[in-house]
C-alpha positions as CSV (number, residue, x, y, z in Angstrom):
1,X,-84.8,-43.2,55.7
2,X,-87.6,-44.4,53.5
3,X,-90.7,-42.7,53.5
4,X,-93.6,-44.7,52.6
5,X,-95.0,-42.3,50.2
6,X,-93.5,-39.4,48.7
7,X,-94.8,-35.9,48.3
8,X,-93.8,-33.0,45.8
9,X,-91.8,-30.5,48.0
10,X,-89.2,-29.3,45.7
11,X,-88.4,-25.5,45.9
12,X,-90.0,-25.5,49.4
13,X,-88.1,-24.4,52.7
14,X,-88.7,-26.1,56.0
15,X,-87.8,-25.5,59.3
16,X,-88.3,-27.9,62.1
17,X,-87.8,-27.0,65.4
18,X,-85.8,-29.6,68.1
19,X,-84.7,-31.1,64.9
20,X,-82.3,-32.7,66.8
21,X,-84.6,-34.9,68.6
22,X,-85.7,-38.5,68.0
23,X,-89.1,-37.8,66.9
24,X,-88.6,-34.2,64.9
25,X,-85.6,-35.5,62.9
26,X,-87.3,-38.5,61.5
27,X,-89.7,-35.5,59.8
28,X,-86.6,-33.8,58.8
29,X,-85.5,-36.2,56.7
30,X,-88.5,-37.3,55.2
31,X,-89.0,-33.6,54.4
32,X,-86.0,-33.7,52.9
33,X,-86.6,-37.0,51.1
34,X,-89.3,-35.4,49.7
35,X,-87.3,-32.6,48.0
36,X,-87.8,-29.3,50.7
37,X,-84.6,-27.8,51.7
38,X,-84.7,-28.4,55.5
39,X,-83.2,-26.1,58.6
40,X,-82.9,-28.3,61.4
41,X,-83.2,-26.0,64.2
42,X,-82.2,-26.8,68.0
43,X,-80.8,-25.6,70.9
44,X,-78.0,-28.3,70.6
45,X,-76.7,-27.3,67.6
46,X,-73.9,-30.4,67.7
47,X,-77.7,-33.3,67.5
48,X,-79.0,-30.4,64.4
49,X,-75.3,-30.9,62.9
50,X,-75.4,-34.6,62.6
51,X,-79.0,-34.7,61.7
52,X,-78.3,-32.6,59.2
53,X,-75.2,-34.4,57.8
54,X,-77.3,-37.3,57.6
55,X,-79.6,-35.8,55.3
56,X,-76.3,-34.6,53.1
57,X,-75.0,-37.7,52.8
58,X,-78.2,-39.5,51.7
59,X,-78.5,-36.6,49.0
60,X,-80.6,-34.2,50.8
61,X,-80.2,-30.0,51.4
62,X,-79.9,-29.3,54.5
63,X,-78.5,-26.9,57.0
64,X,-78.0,-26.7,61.0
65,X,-79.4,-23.6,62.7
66,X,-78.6,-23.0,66.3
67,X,-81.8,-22.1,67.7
68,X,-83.6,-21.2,71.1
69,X,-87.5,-21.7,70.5
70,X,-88.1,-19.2,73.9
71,X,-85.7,-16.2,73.2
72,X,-87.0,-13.8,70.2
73,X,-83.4,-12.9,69.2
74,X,-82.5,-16.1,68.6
75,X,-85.5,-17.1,66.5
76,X,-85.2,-14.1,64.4
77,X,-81.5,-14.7,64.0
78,X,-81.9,-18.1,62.6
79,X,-84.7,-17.1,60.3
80,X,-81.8,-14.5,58.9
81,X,-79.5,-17.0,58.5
82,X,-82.2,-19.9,57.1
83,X,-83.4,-17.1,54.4
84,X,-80.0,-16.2,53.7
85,X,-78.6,-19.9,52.7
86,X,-81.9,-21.8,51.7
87,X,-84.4,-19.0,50.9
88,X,-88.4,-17.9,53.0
89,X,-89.7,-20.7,54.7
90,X,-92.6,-21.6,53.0
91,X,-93.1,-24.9,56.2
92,X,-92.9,-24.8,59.8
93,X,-92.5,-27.7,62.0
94,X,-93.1,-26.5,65.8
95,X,-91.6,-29.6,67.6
96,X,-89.7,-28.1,70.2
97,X,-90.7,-29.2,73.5
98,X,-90.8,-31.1,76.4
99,X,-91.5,-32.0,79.9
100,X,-89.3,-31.2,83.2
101,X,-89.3,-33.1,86.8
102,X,-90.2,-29.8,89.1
103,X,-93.8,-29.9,87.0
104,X,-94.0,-33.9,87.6
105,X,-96.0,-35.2,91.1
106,X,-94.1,-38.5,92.2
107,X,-97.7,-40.2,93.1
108,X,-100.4,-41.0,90.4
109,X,-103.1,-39.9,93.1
110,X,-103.1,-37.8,96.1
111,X,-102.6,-39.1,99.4
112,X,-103.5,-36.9,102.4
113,X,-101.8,-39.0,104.7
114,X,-98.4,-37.8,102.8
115,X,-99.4,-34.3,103.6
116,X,-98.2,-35.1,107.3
117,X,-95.2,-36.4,106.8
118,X,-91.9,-33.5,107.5
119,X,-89.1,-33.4,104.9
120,X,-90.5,-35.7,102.4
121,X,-88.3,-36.6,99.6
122,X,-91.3,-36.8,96.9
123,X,-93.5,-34.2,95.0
124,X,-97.3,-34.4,95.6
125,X,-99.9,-31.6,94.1
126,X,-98.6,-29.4,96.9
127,X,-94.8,-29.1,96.6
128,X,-95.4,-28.5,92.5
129,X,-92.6,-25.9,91.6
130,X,-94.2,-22.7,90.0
131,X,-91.0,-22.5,88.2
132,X,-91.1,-25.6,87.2
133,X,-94.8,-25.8,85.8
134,X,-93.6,-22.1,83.8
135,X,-90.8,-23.6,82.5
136,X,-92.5,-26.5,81.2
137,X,-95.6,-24.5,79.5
138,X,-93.1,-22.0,78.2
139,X,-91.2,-24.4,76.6
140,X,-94.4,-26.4,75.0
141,X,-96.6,-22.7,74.2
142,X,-94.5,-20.3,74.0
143,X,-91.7,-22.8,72.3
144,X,-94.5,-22.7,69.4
145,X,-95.9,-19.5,69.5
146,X,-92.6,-17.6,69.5
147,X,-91.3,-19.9,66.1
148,X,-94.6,-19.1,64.5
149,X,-94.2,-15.3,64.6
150,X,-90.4,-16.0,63.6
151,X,-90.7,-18.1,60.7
152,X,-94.1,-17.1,59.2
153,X,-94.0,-13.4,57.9
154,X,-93.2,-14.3,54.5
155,X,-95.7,-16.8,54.6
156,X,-98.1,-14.7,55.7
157,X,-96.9,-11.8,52.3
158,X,-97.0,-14.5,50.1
159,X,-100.3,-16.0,51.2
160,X,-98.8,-19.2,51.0
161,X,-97.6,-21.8,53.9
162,X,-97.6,-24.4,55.9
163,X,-97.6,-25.0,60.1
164,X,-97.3,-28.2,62.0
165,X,-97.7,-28.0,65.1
166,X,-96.2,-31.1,67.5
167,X,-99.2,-31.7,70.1
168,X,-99.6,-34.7,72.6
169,X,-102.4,-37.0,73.3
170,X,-101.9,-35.8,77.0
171,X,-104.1,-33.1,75.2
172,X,-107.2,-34.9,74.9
173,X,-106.8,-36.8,78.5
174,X,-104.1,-35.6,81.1
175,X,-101.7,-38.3,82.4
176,X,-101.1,-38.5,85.9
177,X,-98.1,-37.3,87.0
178,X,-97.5,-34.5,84.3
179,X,-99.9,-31.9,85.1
180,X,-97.8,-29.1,83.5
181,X,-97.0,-31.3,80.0
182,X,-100.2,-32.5,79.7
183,X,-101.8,-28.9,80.4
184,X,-98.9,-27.0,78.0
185,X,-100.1,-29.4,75.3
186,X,-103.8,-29.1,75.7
187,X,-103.1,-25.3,74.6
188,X,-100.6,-26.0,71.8
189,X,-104.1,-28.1,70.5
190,X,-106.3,-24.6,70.9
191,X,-103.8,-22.3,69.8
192,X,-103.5,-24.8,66.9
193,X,-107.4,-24.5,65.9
194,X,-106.7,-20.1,66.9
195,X,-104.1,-20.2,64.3
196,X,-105.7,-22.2,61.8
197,X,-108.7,-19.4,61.5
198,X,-106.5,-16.1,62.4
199,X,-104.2,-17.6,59.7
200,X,-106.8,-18.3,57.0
201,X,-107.4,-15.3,54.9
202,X,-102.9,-14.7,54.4
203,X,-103.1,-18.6,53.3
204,X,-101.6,-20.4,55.9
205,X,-103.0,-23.6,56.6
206,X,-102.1,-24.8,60.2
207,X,-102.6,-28.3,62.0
208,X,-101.4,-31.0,64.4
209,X,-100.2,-34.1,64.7
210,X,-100.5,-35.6,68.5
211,X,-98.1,-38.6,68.8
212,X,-98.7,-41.0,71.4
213,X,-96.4,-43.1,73.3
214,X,-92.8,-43.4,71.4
215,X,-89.7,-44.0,73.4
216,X,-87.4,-40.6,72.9
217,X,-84.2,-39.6,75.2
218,X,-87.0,-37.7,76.7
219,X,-88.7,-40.3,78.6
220,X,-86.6,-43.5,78.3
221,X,-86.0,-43.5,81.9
222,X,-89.7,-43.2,82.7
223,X,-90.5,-45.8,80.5
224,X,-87.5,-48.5,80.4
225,X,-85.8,-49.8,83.1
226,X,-81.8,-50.2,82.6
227,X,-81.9,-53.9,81.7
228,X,-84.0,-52.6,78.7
229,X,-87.2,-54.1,79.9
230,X,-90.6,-52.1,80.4
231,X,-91.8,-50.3,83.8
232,X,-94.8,-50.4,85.5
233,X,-95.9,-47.4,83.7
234,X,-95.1,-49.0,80.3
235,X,-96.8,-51.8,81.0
236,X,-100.2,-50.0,82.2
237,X,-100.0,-47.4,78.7
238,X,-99.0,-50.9,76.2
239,X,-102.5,-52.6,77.7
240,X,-104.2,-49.5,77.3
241,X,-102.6,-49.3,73.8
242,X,-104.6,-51.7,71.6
243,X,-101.7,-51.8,68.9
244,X,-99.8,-53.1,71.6
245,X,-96.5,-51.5,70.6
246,X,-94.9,-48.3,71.6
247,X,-94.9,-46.0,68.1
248,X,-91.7,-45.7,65.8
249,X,-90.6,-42.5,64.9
250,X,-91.7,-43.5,61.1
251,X,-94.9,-43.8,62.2
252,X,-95.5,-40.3,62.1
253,X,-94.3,-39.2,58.5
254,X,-97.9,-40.6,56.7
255,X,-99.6,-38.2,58.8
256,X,-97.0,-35.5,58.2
257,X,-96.8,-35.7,54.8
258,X,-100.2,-35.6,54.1
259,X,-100.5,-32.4,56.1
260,X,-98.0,-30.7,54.9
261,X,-98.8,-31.2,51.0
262,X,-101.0,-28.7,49.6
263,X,-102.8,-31.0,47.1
264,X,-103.0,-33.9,49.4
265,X,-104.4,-31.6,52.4
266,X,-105.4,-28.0,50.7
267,X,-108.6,-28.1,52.1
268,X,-107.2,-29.3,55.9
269,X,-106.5,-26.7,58.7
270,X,-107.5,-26.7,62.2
271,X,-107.3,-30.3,62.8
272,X,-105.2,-32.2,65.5
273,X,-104.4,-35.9,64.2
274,X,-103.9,-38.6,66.5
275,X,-100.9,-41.1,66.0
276,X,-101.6,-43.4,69.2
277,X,-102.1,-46.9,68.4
278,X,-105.9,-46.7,69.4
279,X,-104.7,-45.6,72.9
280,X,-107.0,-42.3,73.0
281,X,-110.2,-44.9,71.6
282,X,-109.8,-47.5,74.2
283,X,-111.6,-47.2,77.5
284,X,-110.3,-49.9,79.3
285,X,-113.0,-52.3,79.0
């Protein structure tokens, strides 16, 4: 890929978490265009593999780490295995992630008539999972907090290093539907600002970046209908989006270079950066 500005990152070490993804392996590879020696971490090792390949053959470092953002044995295993073939990681990208139907209502709003119907094949408020709304903020908090404790001790003994954290404008304003994606978010965003000031004093600068609506494997089907043309629900957040456009993956490396550069952004921590097409400054009117 091309980034649109490069960045000194030579002699750094970054590991992005759900590397394998759409989103978090378009930062890979601009970290690694940028000179860092990048672990691209996931649960699927086989999407880190050719992520990582990619970067090999366009002349990049880069390694595929097998990698379960929720279990601490894994964590620590990779961080083992990242020290051992690239050196400390001195940049941590937290994008692992995601959302999950048993934390998802089928309705927009509540109808109480809906409460009386028997054996309804739809989730309102009510029939919300627990499991399902666990799972989902597990995999969104603890999918970040669990990496950062991983990754970060040399950091922290150096009193050098960078954390991106991979937020959502569902922070700012819920969505309907996703209660539990848009809540599990909203904390990544505080525990971003909790790290940023616990994290101060060892040198660690931490921020966000909060993407807004770009098409990923994740919600295609939510978004796109099989013909390739847009859904109802597409069509509501593109005239809410002034920019009138879904984002592109590449639309996110500006803001992620700039963060993760100390002399760009040395004076930066705390912050959660928007990358929405003016969707969080519209009101509708």
């Amino acid at each position: 890929m091309s980034v649109p500005f490069k960045v000194d990152l030579k002699n750094k070490v970054a590991v992005v978490t759900g590397g394998g993804g759409v989103l978090c392996s378009a930062m890979a590879k601009a970290l690694a265009e940028c000179g860092a020696a990048v672990a691209v971490a996931d649960l699927k090792v086989e999407a880190a593999q050719r992520v990582a390949d990619e970067i090999t053959a366009a002349g990049g470092k880069a390694i595929a780490v097998a990698c379960n953002a929720l279990e601490k044995e894994s964590l620590e295993a990779a961080n083992a295995e990242i020290e051992k073939s690239l050196g400390p990681v001195s940049i941590l990208i937290n994008g692992a992630g995601g959302n999950h139907p048993k934390g998802t209502t089928a309705m927009e709003y509540l109808n109480p008539d809906d409460l009386l119907k028997e054996n309804r094949d739809f989730v309102t408020f009510y029939d919300l999972d627990p499991k399902g709304v666990e799972f989902v903020f597990n995999l969104n908090f603890l999918g970040t907090l669990l990496p950062t404790q991983a990754f970060t001790k040399k950091m922290a003994q150096e009193r050098s290093g960078v954390i991106i954290n991979v937020s959502s404008m569902n922070a700012f304003r819920p969505l309907t539907k996703i209660p539990a994606y848009s809540a599990a978010k909203a904390a990544v965003s505080n525990f971003t600002q909790w790290m940023a000031v616990h994290m101060a004093k060892a040198g660690i600068r931490v921020n966000a970046i909060a993407p807004g609506f770009f098409l990923t494997d994740q919600n295609r089907s939510l978004l796109t209908n099989p013909d390739g043309s847009m859904t109802p629900r597409s069509e509501k957040i593109l005239a809410h989006t002034p920019m009138e456009r879904f984002g592109d993956p590449s639309d996110l490396i500006g803001a992620l270079l700039w963060l993760v550069s100390d002399p760009a952004a040395g004076f930066v921590t705390g912050v959660v950066v928007p990358v929405d097409g003016g969707f969080a400054a519209y009101s509708g009117v």
